[in-house]
N, C-alpha and C positions, 0 to 999 in steps of 0.2 A: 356544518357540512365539511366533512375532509374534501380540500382539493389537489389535483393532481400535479403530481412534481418529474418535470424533464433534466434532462441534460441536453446543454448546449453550447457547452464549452469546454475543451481540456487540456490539461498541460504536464507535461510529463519531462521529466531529467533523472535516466535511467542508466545502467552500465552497457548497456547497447543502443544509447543514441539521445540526444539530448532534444528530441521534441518527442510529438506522442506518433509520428509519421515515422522518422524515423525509426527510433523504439518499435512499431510494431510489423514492419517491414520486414524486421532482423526478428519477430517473435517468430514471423511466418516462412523464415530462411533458417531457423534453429538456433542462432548464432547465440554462441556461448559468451558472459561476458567477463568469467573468472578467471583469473592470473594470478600470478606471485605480486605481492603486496609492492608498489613502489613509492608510498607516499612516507615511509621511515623503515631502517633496516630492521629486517626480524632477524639479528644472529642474535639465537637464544628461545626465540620461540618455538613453540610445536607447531602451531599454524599460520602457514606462511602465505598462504591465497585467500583473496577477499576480491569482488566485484567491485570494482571502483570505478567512479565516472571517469569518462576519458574528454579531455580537449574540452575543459568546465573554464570557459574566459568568464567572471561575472559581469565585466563593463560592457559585456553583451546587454544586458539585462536590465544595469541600473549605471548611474552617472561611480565614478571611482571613490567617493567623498563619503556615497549609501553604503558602498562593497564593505568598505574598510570598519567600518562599524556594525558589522552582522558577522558571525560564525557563519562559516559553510550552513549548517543547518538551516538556518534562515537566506540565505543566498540562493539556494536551490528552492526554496519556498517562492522568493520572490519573481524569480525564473520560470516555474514550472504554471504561478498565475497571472503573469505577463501574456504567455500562450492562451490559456484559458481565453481571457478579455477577450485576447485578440481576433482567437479563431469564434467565438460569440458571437462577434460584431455588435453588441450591447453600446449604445452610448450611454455612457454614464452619466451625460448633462440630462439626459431625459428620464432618470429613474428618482424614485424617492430613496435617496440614500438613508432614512431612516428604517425602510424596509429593505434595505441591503447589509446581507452580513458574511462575516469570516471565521469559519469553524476549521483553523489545521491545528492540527499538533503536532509533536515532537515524541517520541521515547523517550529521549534522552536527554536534546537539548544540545550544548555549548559545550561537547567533553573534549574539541581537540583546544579550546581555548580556556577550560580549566588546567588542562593540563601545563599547558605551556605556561600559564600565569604563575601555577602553583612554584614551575620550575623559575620562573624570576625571580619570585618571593622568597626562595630557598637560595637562591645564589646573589640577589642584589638588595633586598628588603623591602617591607609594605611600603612606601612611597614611590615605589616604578611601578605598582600595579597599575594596568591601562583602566582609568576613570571611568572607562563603558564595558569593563568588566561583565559586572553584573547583567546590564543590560543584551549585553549577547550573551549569557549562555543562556537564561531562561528562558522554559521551554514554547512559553505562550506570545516571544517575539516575535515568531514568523507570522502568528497571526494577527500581532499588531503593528509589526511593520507592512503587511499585505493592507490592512484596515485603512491604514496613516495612506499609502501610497496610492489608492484609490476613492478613498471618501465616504467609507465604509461606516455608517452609523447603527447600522443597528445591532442584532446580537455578534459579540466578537468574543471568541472563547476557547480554549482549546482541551479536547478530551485525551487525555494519558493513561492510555492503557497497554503500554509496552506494545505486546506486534502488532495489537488490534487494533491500535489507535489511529491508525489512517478511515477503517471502517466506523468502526466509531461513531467519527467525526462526519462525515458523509448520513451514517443514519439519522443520526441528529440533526444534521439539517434539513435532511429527507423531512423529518416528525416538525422542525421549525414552519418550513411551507407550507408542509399536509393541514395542519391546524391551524394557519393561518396568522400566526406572528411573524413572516417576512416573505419575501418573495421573491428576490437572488439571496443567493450565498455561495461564496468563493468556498469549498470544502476540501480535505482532504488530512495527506500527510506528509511531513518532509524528514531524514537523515542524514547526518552525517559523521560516521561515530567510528568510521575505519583509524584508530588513535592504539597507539601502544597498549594503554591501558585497558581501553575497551575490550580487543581484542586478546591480551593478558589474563582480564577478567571475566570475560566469555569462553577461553582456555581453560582455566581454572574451575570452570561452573561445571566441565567437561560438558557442552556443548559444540563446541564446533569442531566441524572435519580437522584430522591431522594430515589430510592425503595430501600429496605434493603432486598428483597429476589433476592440472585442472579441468576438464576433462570426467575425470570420476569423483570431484568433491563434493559437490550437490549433485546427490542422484535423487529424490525422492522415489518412496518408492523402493528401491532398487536392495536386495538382500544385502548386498555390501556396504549401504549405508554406513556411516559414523558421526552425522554431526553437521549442522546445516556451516556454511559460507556465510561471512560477514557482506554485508552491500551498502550502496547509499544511493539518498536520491531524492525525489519528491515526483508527487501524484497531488494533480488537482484538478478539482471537475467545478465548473459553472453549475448550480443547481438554481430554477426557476419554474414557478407555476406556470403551471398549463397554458393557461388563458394569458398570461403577461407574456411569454414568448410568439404566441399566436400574433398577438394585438403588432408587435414590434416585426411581425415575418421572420422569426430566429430560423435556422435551420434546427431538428432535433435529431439529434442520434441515439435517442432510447428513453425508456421512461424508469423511474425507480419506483420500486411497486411493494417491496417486503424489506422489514427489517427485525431481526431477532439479538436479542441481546443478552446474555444467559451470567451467570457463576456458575465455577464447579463448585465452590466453596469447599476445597479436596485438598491442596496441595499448591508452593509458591512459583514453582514449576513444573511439575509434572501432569498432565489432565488428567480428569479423571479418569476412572476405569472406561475402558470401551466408548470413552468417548460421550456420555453422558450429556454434557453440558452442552458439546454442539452437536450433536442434537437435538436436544430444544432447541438450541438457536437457528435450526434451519427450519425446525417445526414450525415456528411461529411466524418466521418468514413468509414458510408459505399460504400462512395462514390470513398473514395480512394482508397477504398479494390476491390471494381466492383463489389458487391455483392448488394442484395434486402432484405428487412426484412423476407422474405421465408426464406433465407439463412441462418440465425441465430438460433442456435442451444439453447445456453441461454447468459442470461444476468446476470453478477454477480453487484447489486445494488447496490450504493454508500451506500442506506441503512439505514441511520444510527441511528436511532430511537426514531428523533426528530418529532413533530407531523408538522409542516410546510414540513420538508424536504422530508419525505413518501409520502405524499401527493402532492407534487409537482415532485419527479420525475417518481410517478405513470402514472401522464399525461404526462409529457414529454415521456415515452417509448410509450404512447398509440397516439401520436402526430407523435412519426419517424416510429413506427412499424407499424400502419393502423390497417387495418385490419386482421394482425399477432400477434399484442399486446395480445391478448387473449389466443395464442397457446405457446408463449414461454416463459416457466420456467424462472423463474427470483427469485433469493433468495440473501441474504443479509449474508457472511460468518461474518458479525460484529457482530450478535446475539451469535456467538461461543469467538470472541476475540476482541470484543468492538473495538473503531474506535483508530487507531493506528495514527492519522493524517497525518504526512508526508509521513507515512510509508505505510498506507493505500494503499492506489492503489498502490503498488509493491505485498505487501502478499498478494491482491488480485488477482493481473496479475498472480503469484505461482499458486495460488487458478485454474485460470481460464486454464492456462497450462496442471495443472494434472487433470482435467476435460475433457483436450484432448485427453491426453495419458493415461488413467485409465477408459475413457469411466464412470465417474460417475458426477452426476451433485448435487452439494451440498446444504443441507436444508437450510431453514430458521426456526431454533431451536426456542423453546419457543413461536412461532406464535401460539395462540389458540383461540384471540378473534377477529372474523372480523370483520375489516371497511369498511361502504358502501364506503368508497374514495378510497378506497385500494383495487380492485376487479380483481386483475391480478392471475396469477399462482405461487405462491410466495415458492412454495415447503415446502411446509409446517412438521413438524417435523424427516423428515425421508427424507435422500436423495435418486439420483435415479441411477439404474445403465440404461447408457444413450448414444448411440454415441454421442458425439458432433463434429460438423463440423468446425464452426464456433462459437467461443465464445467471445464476448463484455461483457468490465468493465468499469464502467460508475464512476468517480471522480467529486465531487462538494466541491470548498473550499469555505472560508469563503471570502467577497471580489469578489464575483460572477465569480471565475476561475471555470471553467468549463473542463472535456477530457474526451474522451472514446478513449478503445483502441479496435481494434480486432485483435485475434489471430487465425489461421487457421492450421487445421490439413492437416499432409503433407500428408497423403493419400486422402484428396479431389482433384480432377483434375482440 
């Protein structure tokens, strides 16, 4: 017997606000979170703005002794499911930690502390390399240091699927509860990859904006596109059965209902044609959910303001949606906090949550020039206040991983 999996807890550390309150506060004031890079100089680079967290203390979070032994990546992981816990209300002396588990991932991992290591090693030699090296950059610490720091025994794992893997990681655990192998899971995804290199090599990939008004860099959408904004951050949701929330009086702010999970099997980045692959993955989404494209309230778009990627998951929604594609709102919250990659489709699932519970459906900022390719409802500067019923988040990584997820408000029948 599938049983049903809520949300009752979230945590969010964002480029516009380091809880999920604040964060969506400024989703619903428009507020832009991209600037000129200040965490290392870019003389020499072409793209010099990136969404960066702002006023990120970690001894907020954790004692100075934990900070110092986690790469930002996992620091913001450990942050964003501090929230979660907290705003749950779960006690954790009362759960069977053997059916409690931790699905985040990473993209990337530890890249501003390879960096930096690599630059020791070239200038002072292998015996100053710091001994927890290793340990902080890979990618599957944040969700073993989340595990370790709340007593986390049962599945601990994390899914790496470049921008997808915040979704991912969230389906999975969706599919962990639904079927009956646990019954919390701390889920999600975390970043933190705004590093020379990264940035250099997302340059180079010609991917990202060269624009210097931040302001026009992440337009989704928008004919003048070139190239999505670098972000960071983390997203994390409390995931728990039905009936174990009830039992404990949790509050619930939505239920997860559909998960698709696709290959283009096309290309190491580019999607496929028209969008193919997500496609299926909204297909089947809503297939698992029992709903129809009537159903769907909006769609928060993977987005991300590359001129191939706009443009092909424009068709793909106009491919699963039919003849709905035209009526439902679909905006892209990367225009406000650039693409967070791993972490992406988690602050989006946040995104698409407090869209349920706030009744408000969020812009797509800085959209001013249209593309005849681009000819959906894309909510253009100003968001809406909106029931939503049902809301899908649509994740495209690089490597043709494909998920959408849906989330369903508990007052629908």
């Amino acid at each position: 017997m599938n049983r049903r999996v809520v949300i009752t807890g979230m945590g969010a550390i964002t480029p516009i606000g380091n809880s999920v309150e604040e964060f969506f506060n400024n989703v619903k004031a428009g507020k832009c979170g991209i600037d000129f890079i200040t965490s290392f100089s870019t003389d020499g680079f072409t793209a010099k703005v990136a969404a960066e967290v702002k006023d990120f203390d970690p001894k907020k979070y954790m004692d100075f002794k934990e900070a110092r032994r986690m790469d930002r990546f996992s620091q913001f992981a450990m942050a964003a499911a501090k929230e979660a816990i907290e705003d749950s209300g779960i006690q954790l002396d009362q759960v069977n930690r053997e059916r409690f588990g931790v699905i985040v991932g990473s993209g990337i991992g530890g890249i501003d502390n390879i960096e930096k290591e690599e630059q020791k090693l070239l200038e002072k030699g292998p015996k100053r390399i710091n001994p927890l090296f290793i340990p902080m950059i890979i990618t599957n610490m944040a969700a073993g240091n989340i595990a370790i720091k709340y007593g986390a025994k049962g599945v601990c794992t994390n899914v790496v699927t470049a921008c997808a893997t915040g979704s991912h990681c969230i389906g999975e655990a969706f599919r962990s509860i639904k079927h009956g192998y646990s019954d919390i899971i701390l889920a999600g995804g975390t970043e933190g990859s705004i590093t020379p290199l990264a940035i250099a090599g997302f340059t180079s990939l010609t991917a990202l904006s060269t624009s210097e008004n931040p302001n026009r860099a992440s337009i989704p959408f928008d004919k003048e596109r070139d190239g999505f904004v670098m972000g960071e951050g983390a997203g994390i949701l409390l995931l728990e059965e039905y009936e174990h929330a009830l039992a404990r009086g949790a509050k619930i702010y939505a239920e997860v209902v559909g998960y698709g999970a696709t290959s283009d099997a096309y290309h190491i980045t580019s999607p496929a044609p028209d969008g193919e692959g997500a496609a299926r993955a909204m297909i089947m989404a809503m297939e698992e959910a029992g709903i129809t494209p009537k159903e769907i309230s909006y769609i928060n778009a993977h987005g991300t303001s590359t001129p191939v990627n706009d443009k092909y998951e424009t068709a793909a929604v106009k491919t699963a949606m039919r003849e709905e594609a035209y009526r439902i709102p679909v905006s892209s919250t990367k225009s406000m906090i650039g693409h967070l990659l791993g972490a992406a489709g988690a602050v989006e699932a946040v995104a698409c949550v407090k869209a349920i519970s706030d009744s408000f459906i969020p812009a797509t900022i800085g959209l001013s020039v249209p593309d005849e390719e681009c000819d959906l409802d894309y909510v253009p500067g100003v968001g809406r206040e909106e029931t939503v019923s049902y809301a899908m988040s649509n994740s495209l990584g690089f490597g043709g991983h494909n998920a959408t997820l849906i989330f369903k408000n508990m007052e629908v029948q």
